[in-house]
N, C-alpha and C positions, 0 to 999 in steps of 0.2 A: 551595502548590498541592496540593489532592488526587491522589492516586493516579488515582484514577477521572476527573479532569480531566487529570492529565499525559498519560493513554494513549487520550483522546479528541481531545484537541489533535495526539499523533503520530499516529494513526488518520490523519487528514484534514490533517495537513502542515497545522497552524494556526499560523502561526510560523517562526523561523528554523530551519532544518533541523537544522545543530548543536546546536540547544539542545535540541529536542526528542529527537533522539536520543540525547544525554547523560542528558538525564532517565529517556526511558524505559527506558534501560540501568540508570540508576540506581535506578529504583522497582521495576525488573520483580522477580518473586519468583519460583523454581521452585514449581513446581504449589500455584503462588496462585490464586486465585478467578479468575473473569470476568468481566473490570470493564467490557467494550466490546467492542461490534461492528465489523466493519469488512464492508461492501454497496457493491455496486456504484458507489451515487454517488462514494462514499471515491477506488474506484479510476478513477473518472472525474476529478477532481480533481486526484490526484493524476499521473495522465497530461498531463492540459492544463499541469499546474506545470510537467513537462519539456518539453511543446513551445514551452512562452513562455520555456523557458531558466531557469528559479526555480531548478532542479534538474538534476543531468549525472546519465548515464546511471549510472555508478557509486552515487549516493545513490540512484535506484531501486532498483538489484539490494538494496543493504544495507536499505532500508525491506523490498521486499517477503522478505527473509531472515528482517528480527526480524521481523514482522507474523506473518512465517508463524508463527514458535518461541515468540511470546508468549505465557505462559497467560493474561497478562491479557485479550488480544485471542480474540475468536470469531469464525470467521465467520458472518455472518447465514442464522441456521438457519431451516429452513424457505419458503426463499424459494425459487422456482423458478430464482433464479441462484447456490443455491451450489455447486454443481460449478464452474459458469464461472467462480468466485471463487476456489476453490481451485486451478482450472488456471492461470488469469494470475500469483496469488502462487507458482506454483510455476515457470513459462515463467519469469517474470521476477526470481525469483532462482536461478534456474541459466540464465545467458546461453550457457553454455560448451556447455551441453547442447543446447537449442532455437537458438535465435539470438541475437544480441549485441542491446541495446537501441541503439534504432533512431527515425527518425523513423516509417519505415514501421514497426517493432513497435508503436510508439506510434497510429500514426493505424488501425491491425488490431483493436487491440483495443479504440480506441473505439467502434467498428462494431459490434464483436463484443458490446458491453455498453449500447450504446444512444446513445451519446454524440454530438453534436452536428457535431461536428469532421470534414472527410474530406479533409481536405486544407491543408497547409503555409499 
């Protein structure tokens, strides 16, 4: 699998959580290139995986931890939501600080991002 394929597949939880975080533990490079975006939809997706239960709150915080530290990963620049993209990766890997993830953090910020969802 390409580098640029592994950290697209973890971007958007395409696959088993394990794997994919093994890989992109193991592909990731310090101040490597830009291989992927991660946008709104990403974290739309990746919200609805934890309220259908794909995902516990713990694989959250640890996605949006490396999502945030990845040099492979950028956030989608230029778009009128990257503030709100850099806020949620940052609310939701630090639980200890904002709030513990939650159904209600979960169904917050799909609101917050456009998401479809409002309710359990």
């Amino acid at each position: 699998m390409a580098k640029e394929d592994t950290f697209r597949r973890f971007v958007g939880l395409d696959g088993r959580y394990e794997e994919l975080m093994a890989a992109a533990l193991r592909d990731r490079v310090v101040d490597g290139p830009e291989l992927v975006q991660v946008g709104r939809a990403d974290l739309i997706r990746v919200l609805e995986k934890y309220l259908d239960g794909e995902i516990g709150g713990e694989q959250l915080v640890d996605w949006a931890e490396l999502i945030h530290g990845l040099d492979e990963v950028q956030v989608e620049s230029g778009s009128e939501s990257e503030d709100l993209i850099l806020e949620f990766l940052f609310e939701a890997s630090t639980p200890e600080i904002f709030e513990p993830i939650s159904c209600e953090f979960a169904l917050r910020w799909l609101g917050l991002l456009g998401g479809g969802r409002t309710s359990m």
